[in-house]
N, C-alpha and C positions, 0 to 999 in steps of 0.2 A: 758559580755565578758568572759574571759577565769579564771574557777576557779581552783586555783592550790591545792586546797585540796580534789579537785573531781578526782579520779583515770580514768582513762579510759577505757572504756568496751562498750560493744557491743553499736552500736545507737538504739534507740526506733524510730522505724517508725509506722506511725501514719498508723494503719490497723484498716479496720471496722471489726468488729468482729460478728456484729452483721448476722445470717441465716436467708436466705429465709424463710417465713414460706408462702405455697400454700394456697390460699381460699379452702373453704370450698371446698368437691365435687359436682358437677352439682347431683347427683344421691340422694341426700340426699334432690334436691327438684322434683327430679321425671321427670326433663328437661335432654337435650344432648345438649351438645355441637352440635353448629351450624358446617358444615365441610366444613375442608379449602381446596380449588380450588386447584384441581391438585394432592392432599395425599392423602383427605379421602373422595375424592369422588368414589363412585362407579364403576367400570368399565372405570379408569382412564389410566391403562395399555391395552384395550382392542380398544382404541381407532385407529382409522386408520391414516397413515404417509400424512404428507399434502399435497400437488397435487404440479408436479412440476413448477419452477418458468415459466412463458408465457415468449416466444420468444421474444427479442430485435427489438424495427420496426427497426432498420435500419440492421439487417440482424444479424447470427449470430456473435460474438467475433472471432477474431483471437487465435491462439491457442497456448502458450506460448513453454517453453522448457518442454518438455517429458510431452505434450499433456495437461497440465496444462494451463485453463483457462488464459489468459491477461485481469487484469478487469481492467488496466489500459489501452487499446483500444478501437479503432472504429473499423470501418470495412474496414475505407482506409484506417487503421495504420498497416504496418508490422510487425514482431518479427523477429529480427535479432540474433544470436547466432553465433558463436565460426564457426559453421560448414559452416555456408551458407554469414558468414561475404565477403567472396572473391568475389563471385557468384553473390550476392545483392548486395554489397555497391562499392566495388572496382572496378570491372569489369562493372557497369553501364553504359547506355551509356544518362542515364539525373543524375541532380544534386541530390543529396541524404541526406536528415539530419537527423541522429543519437541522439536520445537521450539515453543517459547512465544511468541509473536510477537502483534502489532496492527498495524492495516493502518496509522494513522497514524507508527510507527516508521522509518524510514529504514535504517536499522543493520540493520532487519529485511525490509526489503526487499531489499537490499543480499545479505542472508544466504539467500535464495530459493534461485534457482539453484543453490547449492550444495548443501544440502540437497534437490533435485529432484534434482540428478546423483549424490547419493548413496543417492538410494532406488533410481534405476533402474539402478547398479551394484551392488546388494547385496539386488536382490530377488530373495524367496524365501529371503535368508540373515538379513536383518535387516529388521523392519517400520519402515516411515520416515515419520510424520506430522506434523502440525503441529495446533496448537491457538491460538486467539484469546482472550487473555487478557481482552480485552473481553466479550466474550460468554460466557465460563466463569469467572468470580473465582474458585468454589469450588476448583478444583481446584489453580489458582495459586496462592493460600493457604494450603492444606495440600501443595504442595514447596515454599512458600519463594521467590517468586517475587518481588524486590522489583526487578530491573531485567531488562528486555528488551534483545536477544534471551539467550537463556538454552535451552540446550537442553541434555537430560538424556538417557540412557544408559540404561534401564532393563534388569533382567537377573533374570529370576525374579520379578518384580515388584516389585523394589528396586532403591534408585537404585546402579545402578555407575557413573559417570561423569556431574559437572555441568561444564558451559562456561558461562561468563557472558561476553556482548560476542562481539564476532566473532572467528572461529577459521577456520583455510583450511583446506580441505578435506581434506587428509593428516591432520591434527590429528584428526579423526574419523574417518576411516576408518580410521586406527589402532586408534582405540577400540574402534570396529566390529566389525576384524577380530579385534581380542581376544578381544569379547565371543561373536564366533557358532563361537567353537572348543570 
């Protein structure tokens, strides 16, 4: 417990004290050191860049904001932005569902794939895109956008159906199928 004729001063922490000491050197039995992949191998920098990635079968990727890769798309998945939001989703003349997504979301990545199998099952009946909440605020702000993934139903260029958080796939394609009758 607590000794009261012991003054107080610095704590002792328990440090090893003890140095490294290196083995022997390799050169003192006339061996080398075996070499590690990638440092000291030979003409490690001399190497050529690796051939680029082969083409998607299902065609290329859609092309995000400011030509930036979507590699959360297909090839019937659109990319909606700020600028062509009116043109694309509003002014449609079939049903339109939006998902609201950020690449750093998980939930929304999560939520990809089903949203890619749903555009490529209901293309031509219903237009199926996605939008980066990051890079278009404006538009997320005026639907209301205050948690991600959140994807919306649009029908005439009004909202028919909002989802917030993840939904499986029946879940929307119901909606879907309501909306493109």
């Amino acid at each position: 417990m607590h000794n009261p004729k012991r003054t107080p001063g610095p704590r002792r922490r328990n440090i090893d004290t003890r140095r490294y000491i290196a083995p022997p050197a390799a050169s003192n039995t006339g061996a080398t050191p075996p070499p590690i992949p990638g440092i000291d191998s030979p003409g490690a920098e001399n190497h050529p860049p690796p051939p680029p990635p082969a083409p998607s079968p299902g065609g290329p990727t859609p092309a995000g904001p400011f030509g930036k890769r979507n590699p959360l798309a297909s090839a019937n998945t659109k990319t909606f932005t700020d600028a062509n939001f009116k043109a694309e989703v509003l002014d449609s003349s079939t049903p339109v569902l939006v998902d609201f997504w950020a690449e750093w979301c998980q939930p929304c990545k999560m939520l990809g794939p089903t949203i890619d199998a749903l555009a490529d099952e209901f293309a031509g009946k219903v237009t199926v895109g996605k939008m980066d909440t990051d890079s278009n605020r404006n538009t997320a702000v005026k639907f209301g956008i205050s948690a991600i993934p959140t994807v919306i139903l649009f029908k005439g260029g009004q909202v028919a159906k909002k989802f917030v958080g993840l939904q499986g796939k029946n879940v929307f394609a119901a909606a879907m199928t309501e909306a493109a009758q």
